[in-house]
N, C-alpha and C positions, 0 to 999 in steps of 0.2 A: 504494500500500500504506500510505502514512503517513497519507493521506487517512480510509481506513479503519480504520486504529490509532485516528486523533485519534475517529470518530464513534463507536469500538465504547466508549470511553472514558468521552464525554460522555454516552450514554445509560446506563453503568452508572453512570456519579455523578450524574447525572438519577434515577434510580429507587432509590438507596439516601437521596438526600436524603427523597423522598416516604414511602420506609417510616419513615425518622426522623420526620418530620411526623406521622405517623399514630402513633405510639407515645407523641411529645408529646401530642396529643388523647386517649387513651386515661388517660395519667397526670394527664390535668388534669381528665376527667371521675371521675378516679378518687377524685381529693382534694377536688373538688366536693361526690359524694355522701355522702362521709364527712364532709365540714363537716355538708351538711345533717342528717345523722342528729342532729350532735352537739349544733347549735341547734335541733332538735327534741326531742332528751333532755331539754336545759338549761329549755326552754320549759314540757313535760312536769311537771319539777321543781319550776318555780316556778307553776305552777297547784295543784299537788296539794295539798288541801287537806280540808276541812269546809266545805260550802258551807249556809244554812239562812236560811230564811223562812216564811213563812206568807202563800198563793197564796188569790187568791180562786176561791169554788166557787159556781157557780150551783144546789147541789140540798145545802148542807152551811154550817155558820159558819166554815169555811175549812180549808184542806190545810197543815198543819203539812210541812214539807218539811226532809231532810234528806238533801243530796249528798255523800257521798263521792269523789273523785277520787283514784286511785293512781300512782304513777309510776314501777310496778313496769314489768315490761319488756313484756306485754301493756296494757300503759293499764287496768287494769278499773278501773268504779265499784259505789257499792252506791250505789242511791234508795231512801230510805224516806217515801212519805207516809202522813201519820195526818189521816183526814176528822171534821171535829170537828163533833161535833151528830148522827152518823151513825153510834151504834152505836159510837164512833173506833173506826172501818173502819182496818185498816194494810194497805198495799199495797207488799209488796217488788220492786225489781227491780234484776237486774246486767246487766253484760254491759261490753262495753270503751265507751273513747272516743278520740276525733281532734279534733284542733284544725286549722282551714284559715283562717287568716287573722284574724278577730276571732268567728269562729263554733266556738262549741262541738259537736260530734254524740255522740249517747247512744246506740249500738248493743244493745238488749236485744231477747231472745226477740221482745218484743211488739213491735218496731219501734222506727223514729228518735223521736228529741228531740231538737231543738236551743235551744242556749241559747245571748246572743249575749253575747261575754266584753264588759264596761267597766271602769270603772275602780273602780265599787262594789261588783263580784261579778258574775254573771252573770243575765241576762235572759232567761227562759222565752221565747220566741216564739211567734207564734199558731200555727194549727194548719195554715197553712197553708204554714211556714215563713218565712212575711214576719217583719222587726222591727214590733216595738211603736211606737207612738208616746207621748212622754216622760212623758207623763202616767202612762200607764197602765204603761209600765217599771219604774214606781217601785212600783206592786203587785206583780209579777210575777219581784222581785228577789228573788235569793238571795245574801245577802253571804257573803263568805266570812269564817268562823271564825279557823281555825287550819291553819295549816300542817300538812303531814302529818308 
């Protein structure tokens, strides 16, 4: 009988240690995701800006560019380019963004944009989403202005 006292014992402090285990993983993922939100705000924060350059156009003397970034709590932007020699054509567009690692994404109506963050403002990328090569970066640059 004491045999089975000692085993009924060891297997309820055996199965209460594991629910404890699981409540620790649960509060550490829990503080996890909450950090990341928080370095994603902060992130957010310190991008939002006025972003602007002037993009070359193969059919125009160039696209006067003007990015907005918000760091309201959807992320929206506003793009405005003005096609100069053409009418200046102006072409609006919003819609949100994300930041994954040193890539910008421009979520509008009409689809992706990505722009690749540096330390000068951000880099249009071709159209294929590839990066630029250095050369040609340095066209395709929109510095950033002013903080939001």
């Amino acid at each position: 009988m004491k045999n089975l006292t000692f085993v009924f014992l060891f297997v309820l402090v055996l199965f209460s240690c594991k629910q404890e285990a699981g409540k620790t993983t649960e509060t550490k993922t829990a503080k996890t995701d909450s950090t990341a939100i928080v370095v994603e705000q902060a992130l957010a924060e310190q991008m939002a800006a006025f972003y602007t350059g002037s993009l070359p156009c193969s059919d125009c003397d160039g696209i006067e560019t003007i990015l907005t970034l918000n760091a309201d709590e959807k992320r929206t932007f506003a793009l405005e380019e003005q096609h100069k020699g053409k009418e200046n054509k102006t072409v609006g567009k919003k819609g949100t963004w994300s930041v994954n690692g040193d890539m910008v994404t421009l979520n509008a109506e009409s689809g992706l944009m990505k722009y690749q963050l540096t330390e000068e403002g951000l880099v249009s990328l071709n159209a294929d989403g590839t990066k630029r090569d250095s050369v040609s970066a340095k066209q395709y640059l929109l510095r950033k202005v002013l903080g939001e």
